[in-house]
PAPA-985291 format. One record per residue: x, y, z of N, C-alpha, C in turn; residue number from 1. Coordinates in pm, 1 decimal. Last residue first. Layout:
<recs>
<rec n_x="X" n_y="Y" n_z="Z" ca_x="X" ca_y="Y" ca_z="Z" c_x="X" c_y="Y" c_z="Z" num="NUM"/>
...
</recs>
This chain:
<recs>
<rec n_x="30087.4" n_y="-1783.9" n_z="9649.8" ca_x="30206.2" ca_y="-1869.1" ca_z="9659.8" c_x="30262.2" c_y="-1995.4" c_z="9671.6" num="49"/>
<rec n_x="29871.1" n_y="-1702.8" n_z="9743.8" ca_x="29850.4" ca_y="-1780.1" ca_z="9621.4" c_x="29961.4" c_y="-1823.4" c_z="9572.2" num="48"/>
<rec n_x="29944.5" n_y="-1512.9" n_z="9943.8" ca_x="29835.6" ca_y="-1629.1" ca_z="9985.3" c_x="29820.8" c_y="-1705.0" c_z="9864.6" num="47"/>
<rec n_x="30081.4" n_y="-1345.0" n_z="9786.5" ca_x="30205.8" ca_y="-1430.8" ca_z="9931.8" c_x="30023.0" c_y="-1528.4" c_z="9941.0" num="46"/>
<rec n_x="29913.3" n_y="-1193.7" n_z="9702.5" ca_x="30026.9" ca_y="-1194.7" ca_z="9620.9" c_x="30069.2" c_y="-1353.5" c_z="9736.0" num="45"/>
<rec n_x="29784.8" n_y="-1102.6" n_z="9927.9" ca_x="29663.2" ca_y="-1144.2" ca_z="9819.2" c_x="29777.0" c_y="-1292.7" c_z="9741.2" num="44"/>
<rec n_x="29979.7" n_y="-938.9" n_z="10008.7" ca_x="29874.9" ca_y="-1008.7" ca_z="10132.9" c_x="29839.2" c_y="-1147.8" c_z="10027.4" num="43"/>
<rec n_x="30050.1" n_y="-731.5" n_z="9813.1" ca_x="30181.0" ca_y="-843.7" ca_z="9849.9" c_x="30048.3" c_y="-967.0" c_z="9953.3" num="42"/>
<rec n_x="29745.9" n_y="-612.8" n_z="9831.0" ca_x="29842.5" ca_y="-664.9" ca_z="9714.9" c_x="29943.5" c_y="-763.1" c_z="9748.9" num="41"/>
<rec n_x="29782.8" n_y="-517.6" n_z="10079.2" ca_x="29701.4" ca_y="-597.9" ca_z="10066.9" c_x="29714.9" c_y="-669.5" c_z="9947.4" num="40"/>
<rec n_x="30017.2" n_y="-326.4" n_z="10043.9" ca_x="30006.2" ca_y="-417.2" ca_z="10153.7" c_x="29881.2" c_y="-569.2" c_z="10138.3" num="39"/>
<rec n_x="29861.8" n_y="-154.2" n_z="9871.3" ca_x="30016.2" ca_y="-245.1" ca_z="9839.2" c_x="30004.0" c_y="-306.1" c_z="9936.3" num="38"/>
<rec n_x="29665.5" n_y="-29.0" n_z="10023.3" ca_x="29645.2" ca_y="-142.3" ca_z="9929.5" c_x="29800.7" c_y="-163.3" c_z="9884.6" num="37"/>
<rec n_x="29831.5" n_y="90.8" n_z="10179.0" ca_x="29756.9" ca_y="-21.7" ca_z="10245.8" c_x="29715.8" c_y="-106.9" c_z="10116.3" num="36"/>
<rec n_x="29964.2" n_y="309.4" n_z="10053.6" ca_x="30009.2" ca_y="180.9" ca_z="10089.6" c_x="29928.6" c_y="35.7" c_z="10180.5" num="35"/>
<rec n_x="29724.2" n_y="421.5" n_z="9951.3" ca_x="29848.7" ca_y="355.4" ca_z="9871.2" c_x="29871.4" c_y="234.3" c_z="9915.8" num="34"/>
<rec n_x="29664.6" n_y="533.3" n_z="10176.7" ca_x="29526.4" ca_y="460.1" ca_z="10123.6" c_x="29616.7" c_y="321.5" c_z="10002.6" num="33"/>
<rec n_x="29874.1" n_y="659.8" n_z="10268.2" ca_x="29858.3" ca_y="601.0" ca_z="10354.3" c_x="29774.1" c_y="469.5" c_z="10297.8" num="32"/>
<rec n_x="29853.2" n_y="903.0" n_z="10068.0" ca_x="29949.9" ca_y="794.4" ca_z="10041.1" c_x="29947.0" c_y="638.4" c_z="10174.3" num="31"/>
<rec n_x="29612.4" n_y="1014.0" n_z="10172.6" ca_x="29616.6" ca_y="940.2" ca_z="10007.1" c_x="29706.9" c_y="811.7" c_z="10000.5" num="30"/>
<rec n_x="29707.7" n_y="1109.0" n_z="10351.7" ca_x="29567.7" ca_y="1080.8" ca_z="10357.3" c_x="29631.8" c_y="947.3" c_z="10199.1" num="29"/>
<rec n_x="29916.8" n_y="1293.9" n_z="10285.4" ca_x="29916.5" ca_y="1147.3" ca_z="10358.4" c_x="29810.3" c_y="1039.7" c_z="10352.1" num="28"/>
<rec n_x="29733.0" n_y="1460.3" n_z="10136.7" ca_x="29810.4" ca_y="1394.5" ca_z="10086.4" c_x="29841.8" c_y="1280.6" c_z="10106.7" num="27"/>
<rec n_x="29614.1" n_y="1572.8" n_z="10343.0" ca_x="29532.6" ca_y="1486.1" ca_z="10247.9" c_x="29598.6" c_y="1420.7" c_z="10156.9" num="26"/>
<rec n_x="29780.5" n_y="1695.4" n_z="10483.0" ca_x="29755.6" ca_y="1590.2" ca_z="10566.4" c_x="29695.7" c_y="1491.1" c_z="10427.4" num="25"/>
<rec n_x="30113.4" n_y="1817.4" n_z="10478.5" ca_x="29985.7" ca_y="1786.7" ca_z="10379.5" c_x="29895.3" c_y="1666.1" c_z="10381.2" num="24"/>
<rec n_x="30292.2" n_y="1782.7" n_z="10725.7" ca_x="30246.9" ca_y="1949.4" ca_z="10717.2" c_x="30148.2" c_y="1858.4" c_z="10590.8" num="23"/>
<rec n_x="30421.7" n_y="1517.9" n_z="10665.9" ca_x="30278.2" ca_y="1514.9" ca_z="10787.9" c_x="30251.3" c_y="1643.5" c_z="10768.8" num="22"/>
<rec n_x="30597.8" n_y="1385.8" n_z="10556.4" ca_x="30537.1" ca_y="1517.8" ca_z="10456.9" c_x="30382.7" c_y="1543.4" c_z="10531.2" num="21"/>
<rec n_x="30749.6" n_y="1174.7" n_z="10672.7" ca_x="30761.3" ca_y="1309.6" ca_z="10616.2" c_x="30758.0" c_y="1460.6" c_z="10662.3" num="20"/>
<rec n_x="30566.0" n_y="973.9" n_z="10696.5" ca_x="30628.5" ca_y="1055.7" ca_z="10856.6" c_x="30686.5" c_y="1177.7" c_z="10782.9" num="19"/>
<rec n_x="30641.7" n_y="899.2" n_z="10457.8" ca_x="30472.7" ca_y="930.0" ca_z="10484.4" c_x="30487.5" c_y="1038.8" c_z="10563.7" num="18"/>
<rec n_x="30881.1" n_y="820.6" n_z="10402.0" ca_x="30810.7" ca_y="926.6" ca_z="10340.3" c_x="30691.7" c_y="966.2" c_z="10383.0" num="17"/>
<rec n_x="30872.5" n_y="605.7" n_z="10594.6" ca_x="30938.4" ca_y="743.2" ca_z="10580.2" c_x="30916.1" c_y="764.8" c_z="10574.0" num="16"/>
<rec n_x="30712.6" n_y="444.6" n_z="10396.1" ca_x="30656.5" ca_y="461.4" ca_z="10507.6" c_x="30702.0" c_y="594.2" c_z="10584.6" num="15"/>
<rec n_x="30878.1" n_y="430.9" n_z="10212.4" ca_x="30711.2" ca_y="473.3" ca_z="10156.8" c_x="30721.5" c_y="549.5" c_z="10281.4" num="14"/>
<rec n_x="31050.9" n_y="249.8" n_z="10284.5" ca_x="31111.6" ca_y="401.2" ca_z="10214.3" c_x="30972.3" c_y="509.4" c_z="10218.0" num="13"/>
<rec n_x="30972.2" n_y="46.5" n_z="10350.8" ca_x="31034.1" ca_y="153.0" ca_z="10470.1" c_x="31033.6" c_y="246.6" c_z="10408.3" num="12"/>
<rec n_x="30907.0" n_y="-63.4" n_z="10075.4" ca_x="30822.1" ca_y="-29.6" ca_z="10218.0" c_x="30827.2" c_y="32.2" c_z="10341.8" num="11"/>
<rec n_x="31097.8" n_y="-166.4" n_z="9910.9" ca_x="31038.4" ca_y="-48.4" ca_z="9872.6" c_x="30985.9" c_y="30.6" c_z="10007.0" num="10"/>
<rec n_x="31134.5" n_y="-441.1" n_z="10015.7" ca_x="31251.4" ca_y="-346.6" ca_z="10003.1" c_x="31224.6" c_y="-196.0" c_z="10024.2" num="9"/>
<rec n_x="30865.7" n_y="-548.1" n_z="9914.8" ca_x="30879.9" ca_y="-495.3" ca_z="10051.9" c_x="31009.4" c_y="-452.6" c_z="10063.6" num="8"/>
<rec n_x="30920.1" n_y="-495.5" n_z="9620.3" ca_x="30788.9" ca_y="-437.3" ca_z="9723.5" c_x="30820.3" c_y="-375.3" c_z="9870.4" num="7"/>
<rec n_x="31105.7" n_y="-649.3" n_z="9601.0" ca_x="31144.2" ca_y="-521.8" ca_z="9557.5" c_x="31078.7" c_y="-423.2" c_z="9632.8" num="6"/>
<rec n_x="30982.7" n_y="-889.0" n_z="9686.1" ca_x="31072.5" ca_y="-856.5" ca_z="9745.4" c_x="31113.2" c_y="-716.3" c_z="9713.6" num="5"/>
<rec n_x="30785.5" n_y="-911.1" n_z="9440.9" ca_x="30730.0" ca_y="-892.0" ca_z="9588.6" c_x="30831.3" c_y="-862.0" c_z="9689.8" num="4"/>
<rec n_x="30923.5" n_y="-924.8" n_z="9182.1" ca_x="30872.3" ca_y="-797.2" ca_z="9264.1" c_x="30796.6" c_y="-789.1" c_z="9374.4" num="3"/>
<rec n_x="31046.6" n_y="-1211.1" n_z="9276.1" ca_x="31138.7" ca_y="-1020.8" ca_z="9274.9" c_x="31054.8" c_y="-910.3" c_z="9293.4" num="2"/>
<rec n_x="30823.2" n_y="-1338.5" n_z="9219.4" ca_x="30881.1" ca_y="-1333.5" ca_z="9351.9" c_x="30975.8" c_y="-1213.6" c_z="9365.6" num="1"/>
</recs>
């Protein structure tokens, strides 16, 4: 349960970061792909709770 809270603690910070670094799109590209699967991770994580 800490690291699902650490997770979503973590999740504004990502998301920031995304709005960033918008000048390296494939990058975003990437980190966008990140955070959706973390998202689907905590999803998966919180349904077997």
């Amino acid at each position: 349960m800490k690291r699902l809270a650490c997770t979503l603690a973590l999740l504004p910070v990502l998301l920031l970061g995304t709005g960033c670094r918008a000048d390296t799109e494939p990058a975003v590209d990437q980190q966008v792909g990140d955070i959706e699967a973390t998202l689907d991770a905590i999803e998966s994580e919180m349904a077997g709770d």
